[in-house]
C-alpha positions in Angstrom: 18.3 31.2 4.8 18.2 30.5 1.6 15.6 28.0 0.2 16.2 25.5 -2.6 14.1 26.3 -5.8 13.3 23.3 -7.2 12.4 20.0 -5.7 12.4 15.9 -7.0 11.0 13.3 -5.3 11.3 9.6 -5.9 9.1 6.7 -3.8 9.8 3.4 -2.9 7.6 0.9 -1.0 4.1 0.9 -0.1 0.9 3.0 -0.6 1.9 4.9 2.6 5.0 5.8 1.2 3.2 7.5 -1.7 1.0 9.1 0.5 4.1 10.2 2.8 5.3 11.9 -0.6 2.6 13.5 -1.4 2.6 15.1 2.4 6.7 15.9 1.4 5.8 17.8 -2.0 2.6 19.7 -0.3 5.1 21.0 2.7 7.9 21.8 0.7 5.6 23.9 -2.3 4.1 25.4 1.0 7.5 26.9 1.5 8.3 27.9 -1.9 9.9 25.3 -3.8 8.6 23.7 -7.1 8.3 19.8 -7.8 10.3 19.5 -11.1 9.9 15.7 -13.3 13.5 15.5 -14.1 16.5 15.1 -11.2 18.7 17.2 -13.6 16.5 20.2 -12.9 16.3 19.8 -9.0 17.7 21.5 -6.2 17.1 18.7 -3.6 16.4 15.5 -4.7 14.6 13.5 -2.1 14.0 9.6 -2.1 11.2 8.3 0.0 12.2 5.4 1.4 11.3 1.0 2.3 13.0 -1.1 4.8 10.6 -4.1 4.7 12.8 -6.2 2.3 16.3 -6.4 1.3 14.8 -5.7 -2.5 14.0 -2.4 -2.0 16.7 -1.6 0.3 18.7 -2.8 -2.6 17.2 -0.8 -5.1 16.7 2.5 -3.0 20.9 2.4 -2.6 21.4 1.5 -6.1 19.0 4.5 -7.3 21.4 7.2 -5.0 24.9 5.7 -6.6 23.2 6.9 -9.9 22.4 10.4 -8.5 26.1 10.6 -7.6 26.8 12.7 -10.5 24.8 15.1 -10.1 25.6 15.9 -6.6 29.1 16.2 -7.6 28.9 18.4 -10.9 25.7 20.6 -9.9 25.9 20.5 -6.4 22.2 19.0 -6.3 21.3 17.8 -2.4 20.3 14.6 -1.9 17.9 13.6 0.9 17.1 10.4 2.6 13.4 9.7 3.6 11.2 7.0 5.0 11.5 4.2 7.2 15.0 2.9 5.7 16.6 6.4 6.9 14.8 5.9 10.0 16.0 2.0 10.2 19.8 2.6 9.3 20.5 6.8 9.8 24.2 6.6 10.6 25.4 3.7 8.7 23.7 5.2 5.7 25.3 8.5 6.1 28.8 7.1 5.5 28.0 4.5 2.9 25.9 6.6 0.1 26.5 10.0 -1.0 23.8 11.8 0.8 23.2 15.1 2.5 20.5 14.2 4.9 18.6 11.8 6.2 14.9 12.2 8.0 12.6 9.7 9.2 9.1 9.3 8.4 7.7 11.5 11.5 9.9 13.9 10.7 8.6 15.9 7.2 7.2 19.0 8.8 10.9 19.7 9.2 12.2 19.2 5.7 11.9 22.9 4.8 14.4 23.8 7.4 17.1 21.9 6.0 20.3 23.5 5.4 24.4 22.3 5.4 25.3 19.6 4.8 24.9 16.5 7.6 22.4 14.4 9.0 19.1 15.7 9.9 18.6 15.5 13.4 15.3 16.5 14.6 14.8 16.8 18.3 12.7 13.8 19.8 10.4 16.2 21.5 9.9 17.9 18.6 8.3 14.5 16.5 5.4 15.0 14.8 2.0 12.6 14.6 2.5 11.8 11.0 -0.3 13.0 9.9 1.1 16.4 8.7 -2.9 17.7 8.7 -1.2 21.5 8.6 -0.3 20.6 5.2 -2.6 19.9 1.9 -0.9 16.8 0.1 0.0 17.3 -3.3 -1.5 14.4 -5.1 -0.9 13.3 -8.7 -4.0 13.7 -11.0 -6.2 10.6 -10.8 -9.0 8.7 -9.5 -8.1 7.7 -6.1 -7.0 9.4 -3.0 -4.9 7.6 -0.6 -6.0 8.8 3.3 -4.0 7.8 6.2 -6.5 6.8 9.2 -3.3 5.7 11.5 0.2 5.0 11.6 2.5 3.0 13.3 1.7 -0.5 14.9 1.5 -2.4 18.1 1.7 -6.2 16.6 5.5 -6.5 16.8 5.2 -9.7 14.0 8.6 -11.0 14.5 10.0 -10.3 11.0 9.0 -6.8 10.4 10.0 -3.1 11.3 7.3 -0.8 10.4 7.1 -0.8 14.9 10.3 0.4 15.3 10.3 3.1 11.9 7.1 4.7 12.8 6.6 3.9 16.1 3.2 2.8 17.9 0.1 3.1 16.4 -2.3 6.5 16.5 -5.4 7.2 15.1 -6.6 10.5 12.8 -9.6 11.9 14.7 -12.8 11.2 12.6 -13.6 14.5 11.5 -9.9 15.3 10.3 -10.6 12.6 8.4 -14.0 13.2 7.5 -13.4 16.9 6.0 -10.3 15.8 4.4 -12.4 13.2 2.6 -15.0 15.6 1.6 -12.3 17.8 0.1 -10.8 15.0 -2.0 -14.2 14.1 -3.3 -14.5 18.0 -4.1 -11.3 18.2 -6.1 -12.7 15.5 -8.4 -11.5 12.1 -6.9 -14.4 9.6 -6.9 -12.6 6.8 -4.9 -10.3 6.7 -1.9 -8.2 3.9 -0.3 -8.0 4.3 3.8 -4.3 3.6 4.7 -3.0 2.1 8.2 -0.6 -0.5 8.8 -3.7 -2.1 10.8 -6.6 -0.1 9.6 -8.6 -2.2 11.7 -6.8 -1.3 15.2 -8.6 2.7 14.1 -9.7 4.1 17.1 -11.1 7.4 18.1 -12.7 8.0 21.6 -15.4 5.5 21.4 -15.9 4.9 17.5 -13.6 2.1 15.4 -12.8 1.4 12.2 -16.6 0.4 11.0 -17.8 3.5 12.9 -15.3 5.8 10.3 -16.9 3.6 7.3 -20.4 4.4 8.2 -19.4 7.9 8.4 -17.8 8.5 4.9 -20.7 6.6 3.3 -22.8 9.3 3.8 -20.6 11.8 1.8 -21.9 13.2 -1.4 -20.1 11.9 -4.2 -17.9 9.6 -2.9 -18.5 6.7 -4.8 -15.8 4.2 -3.9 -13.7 3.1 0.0 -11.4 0.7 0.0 -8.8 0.5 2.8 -5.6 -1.8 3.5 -4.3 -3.2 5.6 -6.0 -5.5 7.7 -4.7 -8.0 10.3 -6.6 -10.9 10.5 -6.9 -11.0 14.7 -8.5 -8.0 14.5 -11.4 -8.1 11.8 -14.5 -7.5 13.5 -17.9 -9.1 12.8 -18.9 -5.6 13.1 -16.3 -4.2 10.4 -17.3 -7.7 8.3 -21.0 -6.4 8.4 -19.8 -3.3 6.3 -19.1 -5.2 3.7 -22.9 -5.6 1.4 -24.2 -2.9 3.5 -22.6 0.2 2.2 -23.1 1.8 -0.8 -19.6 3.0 -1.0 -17.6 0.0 0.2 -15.9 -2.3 -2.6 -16.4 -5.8 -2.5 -12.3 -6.8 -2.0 -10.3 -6.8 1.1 -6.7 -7.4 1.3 -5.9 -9.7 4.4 -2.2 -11.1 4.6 -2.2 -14.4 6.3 2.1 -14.5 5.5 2.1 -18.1 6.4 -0.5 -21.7 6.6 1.5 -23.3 9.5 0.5 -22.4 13.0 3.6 -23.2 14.1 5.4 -20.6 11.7 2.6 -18.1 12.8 3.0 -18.3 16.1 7.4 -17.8 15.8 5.6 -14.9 13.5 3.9 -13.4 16.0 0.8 -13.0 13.9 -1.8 -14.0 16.7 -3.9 -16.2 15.1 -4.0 -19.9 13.8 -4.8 -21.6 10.0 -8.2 -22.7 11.7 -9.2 -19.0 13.0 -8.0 -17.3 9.8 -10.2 -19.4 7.7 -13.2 -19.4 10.0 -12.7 -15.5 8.9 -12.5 -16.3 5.5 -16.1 -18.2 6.0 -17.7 -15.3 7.5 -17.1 -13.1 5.3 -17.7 -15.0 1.8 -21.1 -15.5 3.5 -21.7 -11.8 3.8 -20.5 -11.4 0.5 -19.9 -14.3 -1.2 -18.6 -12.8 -4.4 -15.9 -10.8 -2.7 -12.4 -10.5 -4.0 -9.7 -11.6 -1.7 -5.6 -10.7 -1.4 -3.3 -11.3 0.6 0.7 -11.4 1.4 2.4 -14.9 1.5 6.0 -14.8 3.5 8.4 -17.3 2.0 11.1 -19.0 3.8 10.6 -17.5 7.7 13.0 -18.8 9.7 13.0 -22.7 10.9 10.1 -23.0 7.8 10.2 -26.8 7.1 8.2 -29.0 3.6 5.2 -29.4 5.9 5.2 -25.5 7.1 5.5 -24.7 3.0 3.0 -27.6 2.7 0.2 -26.4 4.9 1.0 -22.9 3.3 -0.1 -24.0 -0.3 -3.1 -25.9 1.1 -4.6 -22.7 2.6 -3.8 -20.7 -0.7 -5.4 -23.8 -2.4 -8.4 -23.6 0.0 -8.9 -19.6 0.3 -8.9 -19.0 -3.4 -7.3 -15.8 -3.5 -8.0 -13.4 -6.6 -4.5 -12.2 -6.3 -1.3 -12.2 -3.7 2.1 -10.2 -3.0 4.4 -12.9 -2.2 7.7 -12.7 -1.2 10.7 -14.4 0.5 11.7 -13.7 4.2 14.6 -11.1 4.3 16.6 -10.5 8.0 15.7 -7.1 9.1 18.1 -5.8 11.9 16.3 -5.2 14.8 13.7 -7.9 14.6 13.4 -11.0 16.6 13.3 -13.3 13.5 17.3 -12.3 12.4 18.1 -13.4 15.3 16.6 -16.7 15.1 17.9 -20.2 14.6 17.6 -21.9 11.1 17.7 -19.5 8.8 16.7 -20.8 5.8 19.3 -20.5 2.5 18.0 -18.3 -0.3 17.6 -21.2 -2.9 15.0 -23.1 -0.8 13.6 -19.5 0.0 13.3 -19.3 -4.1 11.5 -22.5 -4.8 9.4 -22.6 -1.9 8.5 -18.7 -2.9 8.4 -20.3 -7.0 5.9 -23.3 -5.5 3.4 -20.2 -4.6 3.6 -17.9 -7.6 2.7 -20.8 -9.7 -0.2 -22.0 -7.6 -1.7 -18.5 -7.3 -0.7 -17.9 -10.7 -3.1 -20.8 -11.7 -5.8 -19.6 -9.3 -5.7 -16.2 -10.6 -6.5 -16.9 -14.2 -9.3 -19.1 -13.5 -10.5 -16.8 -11.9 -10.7 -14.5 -14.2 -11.8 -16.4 -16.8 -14.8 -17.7 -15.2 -15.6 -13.3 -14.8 -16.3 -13.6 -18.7 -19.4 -13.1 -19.5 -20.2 -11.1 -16.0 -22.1 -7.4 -15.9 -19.0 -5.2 -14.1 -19.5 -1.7 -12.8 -16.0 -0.1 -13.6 -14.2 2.9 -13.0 -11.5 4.0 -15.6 -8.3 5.1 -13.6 -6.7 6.3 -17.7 -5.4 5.3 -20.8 -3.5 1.7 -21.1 0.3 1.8 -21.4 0.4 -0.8 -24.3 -2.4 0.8 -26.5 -3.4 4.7 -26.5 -6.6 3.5 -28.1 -7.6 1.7 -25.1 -8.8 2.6 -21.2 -7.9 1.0 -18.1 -10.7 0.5 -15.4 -11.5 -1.8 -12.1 -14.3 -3.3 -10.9 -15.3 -2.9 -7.6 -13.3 -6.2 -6.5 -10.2 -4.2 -7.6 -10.0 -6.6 -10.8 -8.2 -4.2 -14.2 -10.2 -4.4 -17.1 -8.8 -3.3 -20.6 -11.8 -1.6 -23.0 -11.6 0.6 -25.9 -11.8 4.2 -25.0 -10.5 8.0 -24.7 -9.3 9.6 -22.5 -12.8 11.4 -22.2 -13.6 8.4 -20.0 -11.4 9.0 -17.3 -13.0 9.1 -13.9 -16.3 7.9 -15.4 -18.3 5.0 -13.9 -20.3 2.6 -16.1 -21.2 -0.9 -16.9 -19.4 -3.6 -18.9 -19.3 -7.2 -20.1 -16.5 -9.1 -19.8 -15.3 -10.6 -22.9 -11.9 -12.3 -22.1 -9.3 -12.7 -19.7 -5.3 -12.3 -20.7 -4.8 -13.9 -17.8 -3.6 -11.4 -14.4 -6.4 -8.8 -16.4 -9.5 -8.2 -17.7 -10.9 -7.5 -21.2 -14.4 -6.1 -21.6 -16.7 -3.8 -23.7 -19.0 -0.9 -22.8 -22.8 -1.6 -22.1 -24.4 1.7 -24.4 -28.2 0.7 -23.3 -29.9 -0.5 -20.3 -31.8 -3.3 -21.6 -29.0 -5.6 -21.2 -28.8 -8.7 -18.7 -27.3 -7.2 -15.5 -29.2 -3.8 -15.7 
């Protein structure tokens, strides 16, 4: 069978889509083919794939119509990935000019691709995920995203991450364990822990803090953060981390979606306002500096003033550094389409406007009362905007802009913070250690 030469690849969606690609390009090289940066130069072009929202669906289908082209004049393949070919595989087949389609637990059987048609992979035949035959193929950086787990049991009413890569399972500890050592050997000094509920990690008798107390003890390693937590399931135990270990950033990412208890119970989330912040307390009194995130779900379905009331009051309350908020989209499949009261996408808009402007507000004073602060960073590479400048974060995952080269990548040192723009950071290098701080 002959193999295609040359390879693109294009993500969409979350952190474990990136990772998921960086699985594809390490199985596919593995057989013989060659990422290329440019479609025009591909063999197969392959894009990795969201179904969460109805934005990136929309994008994803948008992005293929453009690849037309080149499927037509230089017979280029064109594959669909990820949790939206695993959501919609036959309807997507005959609406967008695609060759294949293959889900996300699928990937070990991308190099056997040939003709023309859907992919269709025997179900005894699915894979784990985790694709550990395989050595990811990461792009040159700082951090290195690990999968603990996939899949998830929660079934939250609006979402289908349970029903595109099924229920959850664990890594064993020391697969992950060796794979982190490697990464750390290769040069990378931090590395996120991925899992839709990183929290739910089990292996035999050990949990999630049992795998942090683990890869703290690995040589090098300087920074673990992981994402994403559900709130029912943060342990006192996993909280206690937090201030303990030397490797463990002081941020957490904790979606709450929603302030009303009655919208989080239609949710399915598990928990109420009251528990959530209780949460909140105990861990701002382990570490009370921590940074905090979360996700904020706009416009869920039979969402009334007082639901987006009690919503703005816990944002209000919490304090959150920073938030990814959206508006609720119908996923086919999920209890909430089918639900009564949809609510029309203008309310959805204001109601989503009302939060972006609150957190907005929170956000930048919260970084301006960081000027004047002693920050350990670690510079992730040159700014964009400016060549003569270096971006870096803190350990609560706040960007600071500095003047530097690109010497300074991957290096760890102190600054003072000496503005704000507002969503980042500005600051200058410490050069000696008798400052305050030190």
């Amino acid at each position: 069978m002959e193999k295609n030469k040359n390879i693109f690849i294009e993500t969409y969606g979350c952190q474990m889509n990136v990772s998921d690609s960086e699985a594809i390009v390490g199985i596919l090289t593995s057989a013989g083919y060659v990422e290329v940066v440019s479609p025009e130069d591909a063999d197969l072009i392959i894009v990795n794939t969201c179904a969460v929202r109805d934005s990136a669906v929309s994008k994803v289908k948008a992005q293929i119509c453009r690849f037309k082209p080149l499927r037509n004049r230089k017979k280029i393949r064109i594959a669909l990935a990820g949790c939206l070919a695993e959501h919609e595989r036959d309807s997507l087949l005959k609406e967008l000019p695609i060759d294949y389609v293959i889900g996300p637990d699928r990937y070990g059987f991308l190099a056997e691709l040939e003709g023309v048609g859907a992919v269709q992979v025997d179900a005894d035949k699915e894979e784990s995920g985790f694709y550990s035959g395989f050595t990811p193929v990461r792009k040159k950086g700082v951090n290195a995203w690990i999968q603990v787990m996939r899949g998830c049991d929660n079934f939250c009413s609006y979402c289908v991450v349970p029903y595109v890569r099924g229920r959850e399972r664990s890594k064993p500890v020391k697969e992950i364990f060796r794979e982190v050592e490697k990464t750390v050997n290769e040069g990378y000094k931090e590395i996120t822990l991925l899992g839709q509920n990183v929290n739910s990690y089990t292996d035999g008798d050990l949990h999630f803090h049992d795998l942090l107390r683990k890869l703290d003890t690995i040589k090098g390693l300087e920074r673990i953060m992981f994402m994403t937590s559900h709130p029912k399931d943060l342990s006192d135990s996993l909280i206690n981390c937090f201030g303990e270990l030397r490797t463990l950033c002081e941020y957490l990412h904790l979606p709450v979606q929603s302030g009303s208890d009655r919208i989080l119970k239609a949710m399915n989330r598990g928990y109420t306002s009251e528990q959530y912040m209780r949460t909140i307390g105990k861990i701002r009194k382990r570490v009370p500096d921590i940074a905090l995130s979360t996700d904020i779900l706009c416009g869920f379905p039979g969402e009334n003033d007082e639901d987006h009331s009690q919503t703005l009051k816990l944002v209000s309350e919490v304090g959150y550094d920073a938030a990814f908020m959206f508006i609720y989209s119908k996923r086919k499949g999920t209890r909430a389409a089918e639900m009564e009261n949809q609510i029309e996408r203008k309310v959805k808009v204001a109601r989503l406007n009302d939060v972006i402007k609150m957190q907005m507000m929170i956000t930048k004073a919260k970084n301006s009362d960081c000027i004047g602060n002693i920050e350990e960073v670690l510079v992730e590479g040159i700014s964009p905007r400016d060549a003569s400048k270096i971006t870096a974060r803190t350990r609560t995952f706040k960007n600071v802009i500095l003047n530097g080269t690109v010497s300074d990548v991957g290096s760890i040192f102190k600054v003072k913070i000496t503005g704000s723009t507002g969503w980042a950071l500005e600051g200058e290098k410490i050069i000696c250690g008798c400052c305050d701080g030190f």
